[in-house]
DSSP file (Angstrom, degrees, kcal/mol; ACC not computed):
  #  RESIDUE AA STRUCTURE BP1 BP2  ACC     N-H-->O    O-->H-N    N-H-->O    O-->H-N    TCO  KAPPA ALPHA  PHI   PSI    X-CA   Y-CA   Z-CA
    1    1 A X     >        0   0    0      0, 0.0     4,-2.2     0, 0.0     5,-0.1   0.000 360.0 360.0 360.0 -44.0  -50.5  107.6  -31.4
    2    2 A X  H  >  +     0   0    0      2,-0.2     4,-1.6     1,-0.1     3,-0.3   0.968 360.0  52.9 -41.0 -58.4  -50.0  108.8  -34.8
    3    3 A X  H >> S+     0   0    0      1,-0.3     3,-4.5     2,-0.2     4,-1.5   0.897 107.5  51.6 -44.2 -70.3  -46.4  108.7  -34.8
    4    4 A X  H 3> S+     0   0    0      1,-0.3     4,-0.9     2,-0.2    -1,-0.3   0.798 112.4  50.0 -61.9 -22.9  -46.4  105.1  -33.6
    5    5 A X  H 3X S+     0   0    0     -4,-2.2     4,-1.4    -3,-0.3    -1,-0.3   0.902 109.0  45.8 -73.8 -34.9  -48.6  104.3  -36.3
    6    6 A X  H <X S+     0   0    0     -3,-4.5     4,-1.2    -4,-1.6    -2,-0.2   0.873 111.3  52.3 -70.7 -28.5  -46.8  105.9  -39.0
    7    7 A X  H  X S+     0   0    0     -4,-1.5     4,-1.6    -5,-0.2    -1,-0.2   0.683 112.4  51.5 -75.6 -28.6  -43.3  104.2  -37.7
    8    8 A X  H  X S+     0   0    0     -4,-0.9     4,-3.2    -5,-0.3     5,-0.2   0.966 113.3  43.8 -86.4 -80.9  -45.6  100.6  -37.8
    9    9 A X  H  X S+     0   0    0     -4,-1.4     4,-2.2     1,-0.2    -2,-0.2   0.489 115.2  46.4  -4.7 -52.5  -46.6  101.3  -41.4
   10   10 A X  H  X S+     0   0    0     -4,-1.2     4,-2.1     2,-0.2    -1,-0.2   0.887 114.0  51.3 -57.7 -68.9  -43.0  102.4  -42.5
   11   11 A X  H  X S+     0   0    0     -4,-1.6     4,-2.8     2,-0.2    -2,-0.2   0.907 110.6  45.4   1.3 -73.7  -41.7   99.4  -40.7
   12   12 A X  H >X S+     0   0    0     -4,-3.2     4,-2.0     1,-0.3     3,-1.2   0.995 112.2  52.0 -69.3 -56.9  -44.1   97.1  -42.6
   13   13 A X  H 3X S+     0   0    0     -4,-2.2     4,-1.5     1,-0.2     3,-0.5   0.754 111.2  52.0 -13.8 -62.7  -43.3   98.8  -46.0
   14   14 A X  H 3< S+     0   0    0     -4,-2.1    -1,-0.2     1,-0.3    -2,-0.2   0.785 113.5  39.7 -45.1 -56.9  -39.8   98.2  -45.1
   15   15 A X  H <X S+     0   0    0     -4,-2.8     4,-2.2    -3,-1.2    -1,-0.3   0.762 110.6  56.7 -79.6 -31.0  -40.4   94.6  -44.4
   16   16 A X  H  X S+     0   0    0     -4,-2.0     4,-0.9    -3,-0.5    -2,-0.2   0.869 108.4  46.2 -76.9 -31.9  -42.7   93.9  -47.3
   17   17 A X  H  < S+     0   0    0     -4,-1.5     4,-0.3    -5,-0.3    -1,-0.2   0.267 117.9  48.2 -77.6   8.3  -40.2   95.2  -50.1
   18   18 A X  H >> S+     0   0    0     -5,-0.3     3,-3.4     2,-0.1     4,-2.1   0.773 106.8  49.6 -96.3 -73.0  -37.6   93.1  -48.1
   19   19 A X  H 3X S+     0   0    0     -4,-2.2     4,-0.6     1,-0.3    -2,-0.3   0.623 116.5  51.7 -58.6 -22.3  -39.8   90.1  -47.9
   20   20 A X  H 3X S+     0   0    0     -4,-0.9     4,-0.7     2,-0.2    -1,-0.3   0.577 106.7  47.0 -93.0 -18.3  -40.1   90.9  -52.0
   21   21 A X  H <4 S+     0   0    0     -3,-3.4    -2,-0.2    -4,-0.3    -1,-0.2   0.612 112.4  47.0-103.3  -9.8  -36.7   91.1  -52.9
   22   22 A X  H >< S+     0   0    0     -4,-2.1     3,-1.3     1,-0.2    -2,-0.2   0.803 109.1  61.1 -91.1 -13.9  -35.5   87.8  -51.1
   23   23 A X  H 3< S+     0   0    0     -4,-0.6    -1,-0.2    -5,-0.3    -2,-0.2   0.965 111.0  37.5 -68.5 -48.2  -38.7   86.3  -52.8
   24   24 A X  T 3< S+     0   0    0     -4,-0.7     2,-0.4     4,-0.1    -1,-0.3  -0.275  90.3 111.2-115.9  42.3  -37.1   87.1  -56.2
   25   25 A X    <>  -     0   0    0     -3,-1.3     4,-0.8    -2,-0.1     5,-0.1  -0.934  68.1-129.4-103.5 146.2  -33.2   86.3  -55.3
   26   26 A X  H  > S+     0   0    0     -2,-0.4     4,-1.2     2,-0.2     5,-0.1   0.742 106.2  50.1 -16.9 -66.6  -31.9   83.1  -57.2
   27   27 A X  H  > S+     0   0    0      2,-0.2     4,-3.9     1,-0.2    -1,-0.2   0.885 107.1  52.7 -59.0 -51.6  -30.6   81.6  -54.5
   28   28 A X  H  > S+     0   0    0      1,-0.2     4,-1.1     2,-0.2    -1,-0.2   0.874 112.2  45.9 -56.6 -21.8  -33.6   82.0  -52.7
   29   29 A X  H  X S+     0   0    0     -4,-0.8     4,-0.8     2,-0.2    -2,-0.2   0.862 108.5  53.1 -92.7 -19.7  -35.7   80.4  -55.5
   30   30 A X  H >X S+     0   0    0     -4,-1.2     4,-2.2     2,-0.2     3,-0.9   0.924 106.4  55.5 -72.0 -40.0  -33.4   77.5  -56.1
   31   31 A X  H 3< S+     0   0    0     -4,-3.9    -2,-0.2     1,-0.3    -1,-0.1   0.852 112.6  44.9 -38.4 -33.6  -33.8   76.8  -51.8
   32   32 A X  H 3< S+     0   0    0     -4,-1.1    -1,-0.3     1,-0.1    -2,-0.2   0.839 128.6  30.5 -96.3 -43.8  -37.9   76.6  -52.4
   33   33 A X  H << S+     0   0    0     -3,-0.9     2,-1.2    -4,-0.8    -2,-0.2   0.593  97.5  77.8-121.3 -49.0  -37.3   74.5  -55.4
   34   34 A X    >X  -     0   0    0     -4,-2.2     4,-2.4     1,-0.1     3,-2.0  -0.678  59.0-169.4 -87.5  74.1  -34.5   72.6  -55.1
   35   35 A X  H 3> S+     0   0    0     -2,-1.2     4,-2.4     1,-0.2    -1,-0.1   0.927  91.0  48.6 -47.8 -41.5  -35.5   69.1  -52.4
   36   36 A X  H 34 S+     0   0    0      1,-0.3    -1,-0.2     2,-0.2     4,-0.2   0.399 102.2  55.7-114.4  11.1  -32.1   68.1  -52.1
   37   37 A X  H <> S+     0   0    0     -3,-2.0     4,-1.5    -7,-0.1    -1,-0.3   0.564 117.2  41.5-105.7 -18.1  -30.4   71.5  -51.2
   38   38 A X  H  X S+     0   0    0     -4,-2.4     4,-2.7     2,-0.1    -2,-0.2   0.977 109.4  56.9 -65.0 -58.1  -33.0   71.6  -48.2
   39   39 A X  H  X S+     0   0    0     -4,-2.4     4,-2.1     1,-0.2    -3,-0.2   0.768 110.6  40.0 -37.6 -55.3  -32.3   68.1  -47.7
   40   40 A X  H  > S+     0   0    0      2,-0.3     4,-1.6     1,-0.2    -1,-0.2   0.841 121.0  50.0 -97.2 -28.9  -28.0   68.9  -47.1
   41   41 A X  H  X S+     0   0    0     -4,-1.5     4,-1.0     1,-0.2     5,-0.3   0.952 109.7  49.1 -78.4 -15.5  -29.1   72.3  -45.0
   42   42 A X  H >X S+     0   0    0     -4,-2.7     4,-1.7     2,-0.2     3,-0.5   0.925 111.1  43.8 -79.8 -29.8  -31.4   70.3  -43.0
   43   43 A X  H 3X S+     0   0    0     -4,-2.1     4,-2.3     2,-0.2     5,-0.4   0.999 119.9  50.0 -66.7 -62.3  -28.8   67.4  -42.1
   44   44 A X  H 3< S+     0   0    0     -4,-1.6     4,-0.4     2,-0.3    -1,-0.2   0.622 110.3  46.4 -18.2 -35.4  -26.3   70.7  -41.5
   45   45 A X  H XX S+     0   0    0     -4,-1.0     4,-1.2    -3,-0.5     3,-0.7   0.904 119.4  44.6-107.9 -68.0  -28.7   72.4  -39.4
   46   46 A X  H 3X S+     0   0    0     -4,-1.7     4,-1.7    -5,-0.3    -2,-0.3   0.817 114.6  42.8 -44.8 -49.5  -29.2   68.8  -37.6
   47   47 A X  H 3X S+     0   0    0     -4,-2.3     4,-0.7    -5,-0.2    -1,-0.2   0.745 114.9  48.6 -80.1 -29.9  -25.9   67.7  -37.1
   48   48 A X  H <4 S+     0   0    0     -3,-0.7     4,-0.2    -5,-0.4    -2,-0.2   0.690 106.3  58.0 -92.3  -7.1  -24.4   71.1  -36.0
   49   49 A X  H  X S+     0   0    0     -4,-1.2     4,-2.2     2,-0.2    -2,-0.2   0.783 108.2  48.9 -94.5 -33.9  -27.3   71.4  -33.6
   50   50 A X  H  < S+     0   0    0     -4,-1.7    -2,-0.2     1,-0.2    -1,-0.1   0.520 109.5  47.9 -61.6 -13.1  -25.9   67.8  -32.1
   51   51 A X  T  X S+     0   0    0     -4,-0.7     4,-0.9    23,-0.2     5,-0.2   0.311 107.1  63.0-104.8 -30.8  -22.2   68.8  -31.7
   52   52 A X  H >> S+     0   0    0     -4,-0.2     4,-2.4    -5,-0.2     3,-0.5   0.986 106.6  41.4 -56.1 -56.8  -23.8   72.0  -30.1
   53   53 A X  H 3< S+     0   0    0     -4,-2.2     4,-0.2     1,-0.2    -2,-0.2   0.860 111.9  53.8 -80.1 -13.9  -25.2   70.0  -27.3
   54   54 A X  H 34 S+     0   0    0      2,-0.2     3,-0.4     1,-0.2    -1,-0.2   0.707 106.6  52.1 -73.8 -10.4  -22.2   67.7  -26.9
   55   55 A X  H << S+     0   0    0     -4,-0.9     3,-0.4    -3,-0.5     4,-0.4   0.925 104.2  62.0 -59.3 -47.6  -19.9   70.8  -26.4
   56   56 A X  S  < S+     0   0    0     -4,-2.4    -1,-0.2     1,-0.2    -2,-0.2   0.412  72.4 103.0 -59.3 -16.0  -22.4   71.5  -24.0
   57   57 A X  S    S-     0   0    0     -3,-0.4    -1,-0.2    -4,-0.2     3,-0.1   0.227 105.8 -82.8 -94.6   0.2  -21.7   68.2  -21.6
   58   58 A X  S    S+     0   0    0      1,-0.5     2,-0.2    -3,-0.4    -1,-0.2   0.342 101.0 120.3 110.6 -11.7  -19.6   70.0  -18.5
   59   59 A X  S    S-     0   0    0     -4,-0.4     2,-0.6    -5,-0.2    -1,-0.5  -0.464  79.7-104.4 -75.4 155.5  -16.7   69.7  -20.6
   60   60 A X     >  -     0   0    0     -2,-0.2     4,-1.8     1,-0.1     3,-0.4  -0.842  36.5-120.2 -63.5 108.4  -14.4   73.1  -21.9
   61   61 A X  H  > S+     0   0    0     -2,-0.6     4,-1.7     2,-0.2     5,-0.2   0.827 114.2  56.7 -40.0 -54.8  -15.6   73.4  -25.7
   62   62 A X  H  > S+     0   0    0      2,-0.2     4,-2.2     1,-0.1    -1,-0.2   0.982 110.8  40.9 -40.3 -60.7  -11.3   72.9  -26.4
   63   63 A X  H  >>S+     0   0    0     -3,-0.4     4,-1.6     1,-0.2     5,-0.7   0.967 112.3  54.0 -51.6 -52.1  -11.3   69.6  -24.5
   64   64 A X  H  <5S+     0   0    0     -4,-1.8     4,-0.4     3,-0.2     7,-0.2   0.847 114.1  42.4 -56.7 -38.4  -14.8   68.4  -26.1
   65   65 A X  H  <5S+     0   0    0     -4,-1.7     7,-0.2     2,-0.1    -1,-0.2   0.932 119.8  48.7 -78.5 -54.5  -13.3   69.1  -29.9
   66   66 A X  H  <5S+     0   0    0     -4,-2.2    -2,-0.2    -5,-0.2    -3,-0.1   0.698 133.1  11.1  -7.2 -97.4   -9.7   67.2  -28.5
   67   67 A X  T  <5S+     0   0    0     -4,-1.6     2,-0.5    -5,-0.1    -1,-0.2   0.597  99.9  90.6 -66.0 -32.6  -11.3   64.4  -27.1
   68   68 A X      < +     0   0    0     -5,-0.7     4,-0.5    -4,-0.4     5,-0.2  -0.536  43.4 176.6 -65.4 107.8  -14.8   64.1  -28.0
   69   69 A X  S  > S+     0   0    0     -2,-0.5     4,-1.4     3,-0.1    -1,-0.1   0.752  84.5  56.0-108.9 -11.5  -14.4   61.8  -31.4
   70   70 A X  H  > S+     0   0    0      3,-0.2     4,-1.8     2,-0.2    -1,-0.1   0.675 105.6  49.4 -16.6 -48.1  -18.4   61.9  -31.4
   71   71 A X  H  > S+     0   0    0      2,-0.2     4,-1.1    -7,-0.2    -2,-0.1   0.846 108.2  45.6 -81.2 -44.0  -18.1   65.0  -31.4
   72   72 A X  H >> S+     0   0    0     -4,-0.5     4,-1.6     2,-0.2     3,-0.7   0.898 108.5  61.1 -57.6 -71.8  -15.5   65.4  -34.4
   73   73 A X  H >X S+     0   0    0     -4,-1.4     4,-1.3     1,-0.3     3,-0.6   0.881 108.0  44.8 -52.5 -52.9  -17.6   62.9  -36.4
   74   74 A X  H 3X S+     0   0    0     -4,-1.8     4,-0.7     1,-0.3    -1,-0.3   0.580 111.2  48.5 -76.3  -9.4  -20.7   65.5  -36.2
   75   75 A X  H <X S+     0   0    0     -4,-1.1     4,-1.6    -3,-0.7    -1,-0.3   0.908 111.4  51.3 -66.4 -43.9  -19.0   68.5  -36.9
   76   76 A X  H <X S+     0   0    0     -4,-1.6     4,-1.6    -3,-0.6    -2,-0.3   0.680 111.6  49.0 -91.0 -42.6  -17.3   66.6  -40.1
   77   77 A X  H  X S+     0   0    0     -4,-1.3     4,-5.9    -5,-0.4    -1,-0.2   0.882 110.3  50.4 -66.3 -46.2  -20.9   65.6  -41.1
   78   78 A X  H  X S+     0   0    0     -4,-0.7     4,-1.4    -5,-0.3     5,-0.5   0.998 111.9  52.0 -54.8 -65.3  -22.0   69.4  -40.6
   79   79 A X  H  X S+     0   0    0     -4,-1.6     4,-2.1     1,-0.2    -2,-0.2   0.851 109.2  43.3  -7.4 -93.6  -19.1   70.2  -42.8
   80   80 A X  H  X S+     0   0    0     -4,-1.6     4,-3.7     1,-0.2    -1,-0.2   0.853 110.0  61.2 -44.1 -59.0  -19.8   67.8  -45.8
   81   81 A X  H >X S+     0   0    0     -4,-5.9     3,-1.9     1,-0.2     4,-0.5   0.758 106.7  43.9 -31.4 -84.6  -23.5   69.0  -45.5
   82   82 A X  H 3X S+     0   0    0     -4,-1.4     4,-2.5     1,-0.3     5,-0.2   0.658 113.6  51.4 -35.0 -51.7  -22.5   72.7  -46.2
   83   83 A X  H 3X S+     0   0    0     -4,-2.1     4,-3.4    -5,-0.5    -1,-0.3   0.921 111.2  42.5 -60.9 -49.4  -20.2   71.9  -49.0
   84   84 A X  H <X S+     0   0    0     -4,-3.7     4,-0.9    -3,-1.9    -1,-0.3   0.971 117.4  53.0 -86.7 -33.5  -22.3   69.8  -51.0
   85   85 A X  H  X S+     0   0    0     -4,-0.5     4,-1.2     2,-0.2    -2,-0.3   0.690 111.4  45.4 -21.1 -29.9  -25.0   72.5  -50.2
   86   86 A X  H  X S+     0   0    0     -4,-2.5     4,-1.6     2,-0.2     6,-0.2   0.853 117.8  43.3 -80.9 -53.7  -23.0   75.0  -51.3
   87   87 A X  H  X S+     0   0    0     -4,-3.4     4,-0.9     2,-0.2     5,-0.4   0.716 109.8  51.6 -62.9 -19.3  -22.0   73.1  -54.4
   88   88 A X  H  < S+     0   0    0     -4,-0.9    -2,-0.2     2,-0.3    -1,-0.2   0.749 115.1  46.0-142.8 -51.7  -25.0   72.0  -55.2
   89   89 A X  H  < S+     0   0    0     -4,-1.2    -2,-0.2     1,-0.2    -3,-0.2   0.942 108.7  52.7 -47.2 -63.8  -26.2   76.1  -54.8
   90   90 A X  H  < S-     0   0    0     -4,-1.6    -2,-0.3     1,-0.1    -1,-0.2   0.659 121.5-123.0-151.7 -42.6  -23.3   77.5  -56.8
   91   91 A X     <  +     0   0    0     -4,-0.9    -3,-0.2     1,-0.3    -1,-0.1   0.072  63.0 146.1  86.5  -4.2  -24.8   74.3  -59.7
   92   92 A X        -     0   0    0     -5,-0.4    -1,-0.3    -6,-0.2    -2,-0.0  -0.238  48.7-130.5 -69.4 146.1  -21.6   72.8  -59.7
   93   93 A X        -     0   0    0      1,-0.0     2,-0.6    -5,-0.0    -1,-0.0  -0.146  18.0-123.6 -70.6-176.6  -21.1   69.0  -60.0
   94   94 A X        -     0   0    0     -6,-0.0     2,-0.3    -2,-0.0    -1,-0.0  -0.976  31.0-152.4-124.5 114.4  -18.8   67.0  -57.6
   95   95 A X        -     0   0    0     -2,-0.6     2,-0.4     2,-0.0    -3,-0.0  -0.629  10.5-126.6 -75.5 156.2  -16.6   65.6  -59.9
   96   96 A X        -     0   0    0     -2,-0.3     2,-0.2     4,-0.0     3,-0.2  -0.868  11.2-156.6-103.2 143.5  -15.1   62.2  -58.7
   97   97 A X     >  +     0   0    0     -2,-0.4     4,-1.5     1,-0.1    -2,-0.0  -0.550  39.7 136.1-124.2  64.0  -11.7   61.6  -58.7
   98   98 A X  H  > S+     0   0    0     -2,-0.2     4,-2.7     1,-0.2    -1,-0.1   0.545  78.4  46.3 -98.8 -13.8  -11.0   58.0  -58.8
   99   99 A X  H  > S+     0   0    0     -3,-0.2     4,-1.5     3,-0.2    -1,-0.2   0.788 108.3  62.7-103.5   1.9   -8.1   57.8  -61.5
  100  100 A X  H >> S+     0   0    0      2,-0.2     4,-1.5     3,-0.2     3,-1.3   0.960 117.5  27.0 -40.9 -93.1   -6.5   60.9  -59.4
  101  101 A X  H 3X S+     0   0    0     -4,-1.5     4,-2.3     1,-0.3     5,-0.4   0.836 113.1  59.3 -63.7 -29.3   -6.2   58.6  -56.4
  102  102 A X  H 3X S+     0   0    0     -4,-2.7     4,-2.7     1,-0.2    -1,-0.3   0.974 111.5  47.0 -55.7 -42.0   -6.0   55.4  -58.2
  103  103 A X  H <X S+     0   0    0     -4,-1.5     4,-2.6    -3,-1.3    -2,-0.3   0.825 117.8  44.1 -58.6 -58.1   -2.5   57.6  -59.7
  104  104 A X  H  X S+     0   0    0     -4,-1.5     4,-1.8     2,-0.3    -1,-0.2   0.855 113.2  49.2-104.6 -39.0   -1.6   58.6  -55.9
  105  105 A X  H  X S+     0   0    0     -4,-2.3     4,-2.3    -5,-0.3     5,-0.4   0.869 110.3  47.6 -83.7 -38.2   -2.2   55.1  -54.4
  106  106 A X  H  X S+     0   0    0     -4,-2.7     4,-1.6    -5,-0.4    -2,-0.3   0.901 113.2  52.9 -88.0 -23.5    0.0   53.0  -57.1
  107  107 A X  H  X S+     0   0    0     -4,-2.6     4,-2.3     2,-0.2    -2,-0.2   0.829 115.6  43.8 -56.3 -30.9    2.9   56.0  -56.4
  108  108 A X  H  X S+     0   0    0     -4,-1.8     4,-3.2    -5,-0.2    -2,-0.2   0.963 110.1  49.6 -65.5 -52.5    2.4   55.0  -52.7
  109  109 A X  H  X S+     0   0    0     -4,-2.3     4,-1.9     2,-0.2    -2,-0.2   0.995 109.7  51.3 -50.8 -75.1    2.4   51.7  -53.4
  110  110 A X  H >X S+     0   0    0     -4,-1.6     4,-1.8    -5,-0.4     3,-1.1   0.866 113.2  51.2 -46.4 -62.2    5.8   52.1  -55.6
  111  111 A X  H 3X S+     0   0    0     -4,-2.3     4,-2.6     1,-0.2    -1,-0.2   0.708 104.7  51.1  15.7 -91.3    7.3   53.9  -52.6
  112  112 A X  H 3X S+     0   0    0     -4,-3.2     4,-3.5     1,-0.2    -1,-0.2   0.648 108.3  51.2 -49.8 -33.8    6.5   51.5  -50.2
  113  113 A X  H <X S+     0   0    0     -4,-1.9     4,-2.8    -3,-1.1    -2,-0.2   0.912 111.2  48.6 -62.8 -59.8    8.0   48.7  -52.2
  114  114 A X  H  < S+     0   0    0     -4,-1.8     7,-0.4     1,-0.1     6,-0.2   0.975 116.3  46.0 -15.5 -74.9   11.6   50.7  -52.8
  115  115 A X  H  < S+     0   0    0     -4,-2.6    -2,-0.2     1,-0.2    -1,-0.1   0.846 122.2  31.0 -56.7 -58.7   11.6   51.3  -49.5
  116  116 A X  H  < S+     0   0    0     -4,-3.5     2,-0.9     1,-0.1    -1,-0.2   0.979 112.6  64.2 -21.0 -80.9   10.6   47.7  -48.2
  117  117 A X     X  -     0   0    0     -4,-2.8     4,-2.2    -5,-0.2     5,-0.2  -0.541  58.5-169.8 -69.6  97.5   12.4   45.5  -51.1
  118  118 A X  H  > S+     0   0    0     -2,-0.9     4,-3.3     2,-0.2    -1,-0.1   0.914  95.3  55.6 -25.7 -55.1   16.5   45.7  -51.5
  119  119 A X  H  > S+     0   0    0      1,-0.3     4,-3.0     2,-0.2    -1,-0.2   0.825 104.6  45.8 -83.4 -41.4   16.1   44.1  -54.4
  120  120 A X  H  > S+     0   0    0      2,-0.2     4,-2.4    -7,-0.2    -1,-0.3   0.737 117.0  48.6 -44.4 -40.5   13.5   46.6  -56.1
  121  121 A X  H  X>S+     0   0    0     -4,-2.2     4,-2.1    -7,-0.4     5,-0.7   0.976 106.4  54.2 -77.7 -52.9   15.6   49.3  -55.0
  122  122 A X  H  X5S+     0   0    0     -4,-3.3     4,-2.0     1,-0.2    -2,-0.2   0.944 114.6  47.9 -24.6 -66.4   18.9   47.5  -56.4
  123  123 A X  H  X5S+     0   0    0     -4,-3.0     4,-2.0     1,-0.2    -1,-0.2   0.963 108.3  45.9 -84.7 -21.5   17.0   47.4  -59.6
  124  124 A X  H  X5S+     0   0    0     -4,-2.4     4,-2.4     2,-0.2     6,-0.3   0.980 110.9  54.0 -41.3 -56.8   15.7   50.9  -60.0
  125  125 A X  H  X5S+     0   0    0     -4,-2.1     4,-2.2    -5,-0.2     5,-0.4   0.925 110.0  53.3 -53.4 -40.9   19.1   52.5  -59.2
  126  126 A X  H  X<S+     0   0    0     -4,-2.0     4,-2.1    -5,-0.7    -1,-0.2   0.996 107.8  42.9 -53.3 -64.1   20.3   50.2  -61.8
  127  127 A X  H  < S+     0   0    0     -4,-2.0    -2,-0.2     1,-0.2    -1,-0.2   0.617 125.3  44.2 -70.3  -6.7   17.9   51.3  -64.6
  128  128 A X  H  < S+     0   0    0     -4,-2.4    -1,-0.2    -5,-0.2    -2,-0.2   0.893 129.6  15.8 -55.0 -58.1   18.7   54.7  -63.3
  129  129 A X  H  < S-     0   0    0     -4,-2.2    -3,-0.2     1,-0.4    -2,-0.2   0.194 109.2-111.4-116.7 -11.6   22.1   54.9  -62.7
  130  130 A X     <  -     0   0    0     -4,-2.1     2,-0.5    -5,-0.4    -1,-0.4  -0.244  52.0 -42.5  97.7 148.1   23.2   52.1  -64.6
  131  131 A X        -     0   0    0      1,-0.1    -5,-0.1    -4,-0.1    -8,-0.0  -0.671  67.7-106.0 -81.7 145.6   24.6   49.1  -63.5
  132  132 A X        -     0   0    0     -2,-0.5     2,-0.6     1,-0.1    -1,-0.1  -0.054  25.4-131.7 -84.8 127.1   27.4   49.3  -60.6
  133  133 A X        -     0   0    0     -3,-0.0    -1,-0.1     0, 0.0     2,-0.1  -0.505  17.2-148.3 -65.5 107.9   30.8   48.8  -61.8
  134  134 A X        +     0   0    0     -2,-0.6     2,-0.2     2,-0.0     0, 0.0  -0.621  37.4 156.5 -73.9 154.8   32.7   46.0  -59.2
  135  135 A X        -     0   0    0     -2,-0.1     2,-0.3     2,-0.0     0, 0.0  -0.951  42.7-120.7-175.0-179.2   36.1   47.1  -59.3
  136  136 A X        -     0   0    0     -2,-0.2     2,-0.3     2,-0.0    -2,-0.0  -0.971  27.0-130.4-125.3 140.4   39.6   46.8  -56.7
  137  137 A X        -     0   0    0     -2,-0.3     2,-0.6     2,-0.0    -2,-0.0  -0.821  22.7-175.1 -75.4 142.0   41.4   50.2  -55.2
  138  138 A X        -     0   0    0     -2,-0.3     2,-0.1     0, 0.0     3,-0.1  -0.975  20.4-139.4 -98.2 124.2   45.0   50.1  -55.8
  139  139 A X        -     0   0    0     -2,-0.6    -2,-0.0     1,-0.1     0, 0.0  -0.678   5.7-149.4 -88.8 158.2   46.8   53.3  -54.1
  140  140 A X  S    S+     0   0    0     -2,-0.1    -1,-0.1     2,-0.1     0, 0.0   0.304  72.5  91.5-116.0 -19.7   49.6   54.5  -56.7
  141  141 A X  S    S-     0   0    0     -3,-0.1     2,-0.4     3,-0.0    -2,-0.1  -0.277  73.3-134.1 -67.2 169.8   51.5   55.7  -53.6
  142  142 A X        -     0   0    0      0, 0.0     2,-0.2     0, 0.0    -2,-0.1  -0.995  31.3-112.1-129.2 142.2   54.1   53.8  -51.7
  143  143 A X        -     0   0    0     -2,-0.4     0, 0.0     1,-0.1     0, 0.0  -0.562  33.6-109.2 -54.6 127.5   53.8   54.0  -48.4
  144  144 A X        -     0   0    0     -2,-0.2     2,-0.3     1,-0.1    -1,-0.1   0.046  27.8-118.6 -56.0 158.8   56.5   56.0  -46.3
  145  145 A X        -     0   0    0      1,-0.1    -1,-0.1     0, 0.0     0, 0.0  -0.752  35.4 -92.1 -98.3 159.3   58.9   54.4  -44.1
  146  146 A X        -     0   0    0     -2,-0.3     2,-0.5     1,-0.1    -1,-0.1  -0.154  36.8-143.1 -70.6 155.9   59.1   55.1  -40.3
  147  147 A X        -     0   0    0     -3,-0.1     2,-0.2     0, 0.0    -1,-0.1  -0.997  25.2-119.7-123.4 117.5   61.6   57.9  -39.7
  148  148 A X              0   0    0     -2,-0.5     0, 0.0     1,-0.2     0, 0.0  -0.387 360.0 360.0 -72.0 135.1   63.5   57.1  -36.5
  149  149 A X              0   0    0     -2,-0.2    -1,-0.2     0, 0.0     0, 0.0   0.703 360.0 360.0 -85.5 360.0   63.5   59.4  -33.6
């Protein structure tokens, strides 16, 4: 009976210096502190717990990610949670990156236009290359004559 009393005791030591050091990690004090990093694990924790039971449906968990686009959209929410949890732990901002993609979408856009419009491509290769020289071949040979068998 001792024993199993000293080993409960030891235990609990164990477990109160535990329970003391997670009390007084960072992280742990921004999670108690911080509403809107509970807020992105609880939608995480919620959304991955819905893509659990739709794996679950009688389907093979490979077919269900295939085909399942339910299924896709609630992993992808679980996703997003984490990340901006994560960020949002770590203190970083989420920078936006609107003239990035404005930048990416008017190079698509020029692209698309080459490629569409002759006449846009005509003139780029022009201001490139210059404009293209019309001009006539003349061969400087004379042709042979038939040689008779």
């Amino acid at each position: 009976m001792a024993a199993k009393a000293k080993a409960a005791r030891q235990t609990a030591g164990k477990a109160g210096r535990a329970a003391v050091q997670a009390r007084n990690s960072p992280y742990v004090q921004r999670f108690i502190e911080d509403e809107e990093l509970r807020a992105n694990m609880m939608a995480a924790y919620e959304s991955a717990r819905k893509a659990l039971r739709r794996m679950q449906n009688g389907k093979g968990p490979a077919r269900a990610l295939v085909e399942d686009k339910k299924l896709q959209k609630e992993l992808q929410k679980t996703a997003d949670s984490l990340k901006e949890a994560g960020e949002h732990l770590r203190g970083k901002k989420r920078r936006r990156r609107t003239g990035r993609k404005l930048l990416m979408l008017a190079i698509l856009g020029g692209i698309a236009a080459l490629i569409l419009s002759e006449g846009a491509r005509k003139a780029v290769l022009d201001r490139v290359f210059g404009a293209e020289e019309e001009f006539e071949y003349t061969s400087t040979t004379a042709p042979q004559a038939a040689v008779p068998s």
